[in-house]
TORBA-214029 format. One record per residue (C-alpha): y, z, x. Coordinates in steps of 0.5 Angstrom, whole numbers, plus 500, padded with zeros to 3 digits. Layout:
! TORBA-214029
YZX/...
***
This chain:
! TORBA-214029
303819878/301823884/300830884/300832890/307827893/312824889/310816888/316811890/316804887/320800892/321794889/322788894/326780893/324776899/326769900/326766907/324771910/317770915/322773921/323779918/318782912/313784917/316789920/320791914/313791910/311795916/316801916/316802908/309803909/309808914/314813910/312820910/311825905/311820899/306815896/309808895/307803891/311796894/313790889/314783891/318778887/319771892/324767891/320759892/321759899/320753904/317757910/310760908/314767904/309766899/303765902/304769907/305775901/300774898/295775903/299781905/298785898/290783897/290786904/293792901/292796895/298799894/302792896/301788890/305781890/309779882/307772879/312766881/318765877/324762880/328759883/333765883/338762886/340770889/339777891/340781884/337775879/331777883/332785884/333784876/327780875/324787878/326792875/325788868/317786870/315792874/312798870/316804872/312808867/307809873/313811878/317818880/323815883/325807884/327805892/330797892/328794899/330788903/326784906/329784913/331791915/327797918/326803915/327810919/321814917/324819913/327815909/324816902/323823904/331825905/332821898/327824895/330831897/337829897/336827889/331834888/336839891/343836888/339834881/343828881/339821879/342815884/341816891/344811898/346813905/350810911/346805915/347803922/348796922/345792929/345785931/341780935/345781942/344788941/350792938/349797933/354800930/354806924/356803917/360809912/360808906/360816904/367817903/368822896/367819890/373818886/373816878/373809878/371807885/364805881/366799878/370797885/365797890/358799891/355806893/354802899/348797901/343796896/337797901/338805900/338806893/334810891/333812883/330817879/325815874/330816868/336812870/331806873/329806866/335807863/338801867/332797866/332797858/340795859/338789863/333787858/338788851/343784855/338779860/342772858/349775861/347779867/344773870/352772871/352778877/352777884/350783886/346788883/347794888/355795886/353793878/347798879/351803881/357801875/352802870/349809873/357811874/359809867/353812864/353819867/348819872/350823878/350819884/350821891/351818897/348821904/352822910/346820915/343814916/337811913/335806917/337800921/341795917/339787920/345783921/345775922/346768919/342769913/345776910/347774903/352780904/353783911/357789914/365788914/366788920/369782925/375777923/369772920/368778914/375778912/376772911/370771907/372777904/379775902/376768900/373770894/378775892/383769892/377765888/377769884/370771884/372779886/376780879/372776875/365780877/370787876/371784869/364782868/362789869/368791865/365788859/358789861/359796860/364796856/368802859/374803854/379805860/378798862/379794856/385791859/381788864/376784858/379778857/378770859/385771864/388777867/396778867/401779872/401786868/394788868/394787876/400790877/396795873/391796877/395797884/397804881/391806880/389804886/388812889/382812883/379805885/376805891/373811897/377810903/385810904/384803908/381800902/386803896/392800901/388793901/387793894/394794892/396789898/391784894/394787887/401785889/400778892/396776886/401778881/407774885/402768886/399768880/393771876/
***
């Protein structure tokens, strides 16, 4: 660890991402006041990723690019992948990055400052999402946390995580217990976020924003906003998948509250049950409205 600047692992899942990784790279490398140590892990690319890394980190000391072991088929395989094959013994602080966004250069140092000052052990903020034909438009996520709103929804986008060394480790030998069954989350962040919540990390999620979130046709999970994210939204509830990522997680962490919950169907009951609860479920109003909306239809058409 440095003795003079905190040291920050950021730990970097690229796929595809010749567009954007430079300029990524660029602004990570640029951050103040903290010393960072990058961690590539590349999904098998069909665009010179790979390649492109690898000359990259022999070009910089504190760059440095995993061995190959894919495919991973998606973002959080990759990010557990990191956590689990980083050392985090040589690290004050954990930051999850993208391969496509541009870090503000104050970033880590806010985090940083942020985790120190309220001594609390997960850190995200806001973003400010921005498009190809120049839209930009401020993406909150900082509404106050409620009791279970950690196994509903993320802390916000994955990409300004930032973690203390503690729960980054904490979160790494869980992974490692329960590797075989993780592999079936589809997203780190919010599952992230779940395991530091119902483990009694603190959290906090920073009202100013850290860097511009990139938004275009590969996002895995972009911003919800326009009609096209809704329906896509509502689709994977209507699938299934959102219930059965929350059950996932529930039986994962094995939060007693929720036993209801960690079983093979759920029942109109059990949904119903979660409509009532939906003031503790999620931050914002519009989003406990559309949960018990989504409860209720769910428990008259079925389960």
């Amino acid at each position: 660890m440095s003795s003079e600047l905190p040291t920050v692992a950021v730990l970097l899942a690229a796929y595809n991402g010749m567009s954007w990784i430079e300029e990524q790279l660029a602004s990570v490398l640029a951050q103040t006041r903290v010393h960072v140590n990058v961690y590539i892990s590349v999904d098998p690319s069909s665009d010179g990723t790979e390649d492109w890394c690898t000359r990259y980190a022999d070009a910089h000391p504190n760059v440095y690019l995993l061995p190959p072991l894919g495919p991973f088929g998606g973002a959080a395989r990759n990010f557990f992948r990191l956590v689990r094959d980083v050392d985090l013994e040589c690290c004050d602080y954990v930051s999850f990055c993208d391969q496509d966004d541009i870090w503000y250069s104050d970033k880590l140092e806010r985090a940083v400052a942020k985790l120190r000052s309220d001594r609390v052990d997960g850190y995200s903020s806001n973003v400010v999402a921005f498009w190809p034909d120049g839209r930009r438009m401020l993406v909150d996520k900082a509404q106050p946390q409620v009791k279970w709103d950690y196994l509903f929804e993320a802390a916000g986008p994955g990409c300004t995580y930032v973690l203390s060394a503690t729960l980054a480790r904490a979160f790494k030998r869980f992974l490692i217990v329960e590797w075989e069954r993780v592999q079936d989350i589809s997203l780190h962040d919010w599952f992230c976020y779940a395991f530091a919540r119902s483990q009694g990390f603190r959290w906090i999620i920073d009202s100013a924003p850290g860097m511009d979130y990139r938004q275009h046709a590969s996002n895995q999970v972009g911003v919800n906003a326009g009609v096209g994210s809704a329906r896509a939204r509502w689709r994977r509830i209507v699938n299934g998948w959102w219930f059965g990522q929350i059950q996932l997680t529930s039986s994962l962490l094995n939060i007693p509250s929720f036993t209801f919950l960690q079983v093979p169907v759920l029942t109109r009951f059990s949904i119903l049950r979660l409509a009532l609860m939906s003031p503790v479920l999620r931050r914002r109003l519009r989003d406990r409205v559309a949960l018990t909306a989504i409860c209720l239809i769910k428990a008259v058409i079925g389960a």
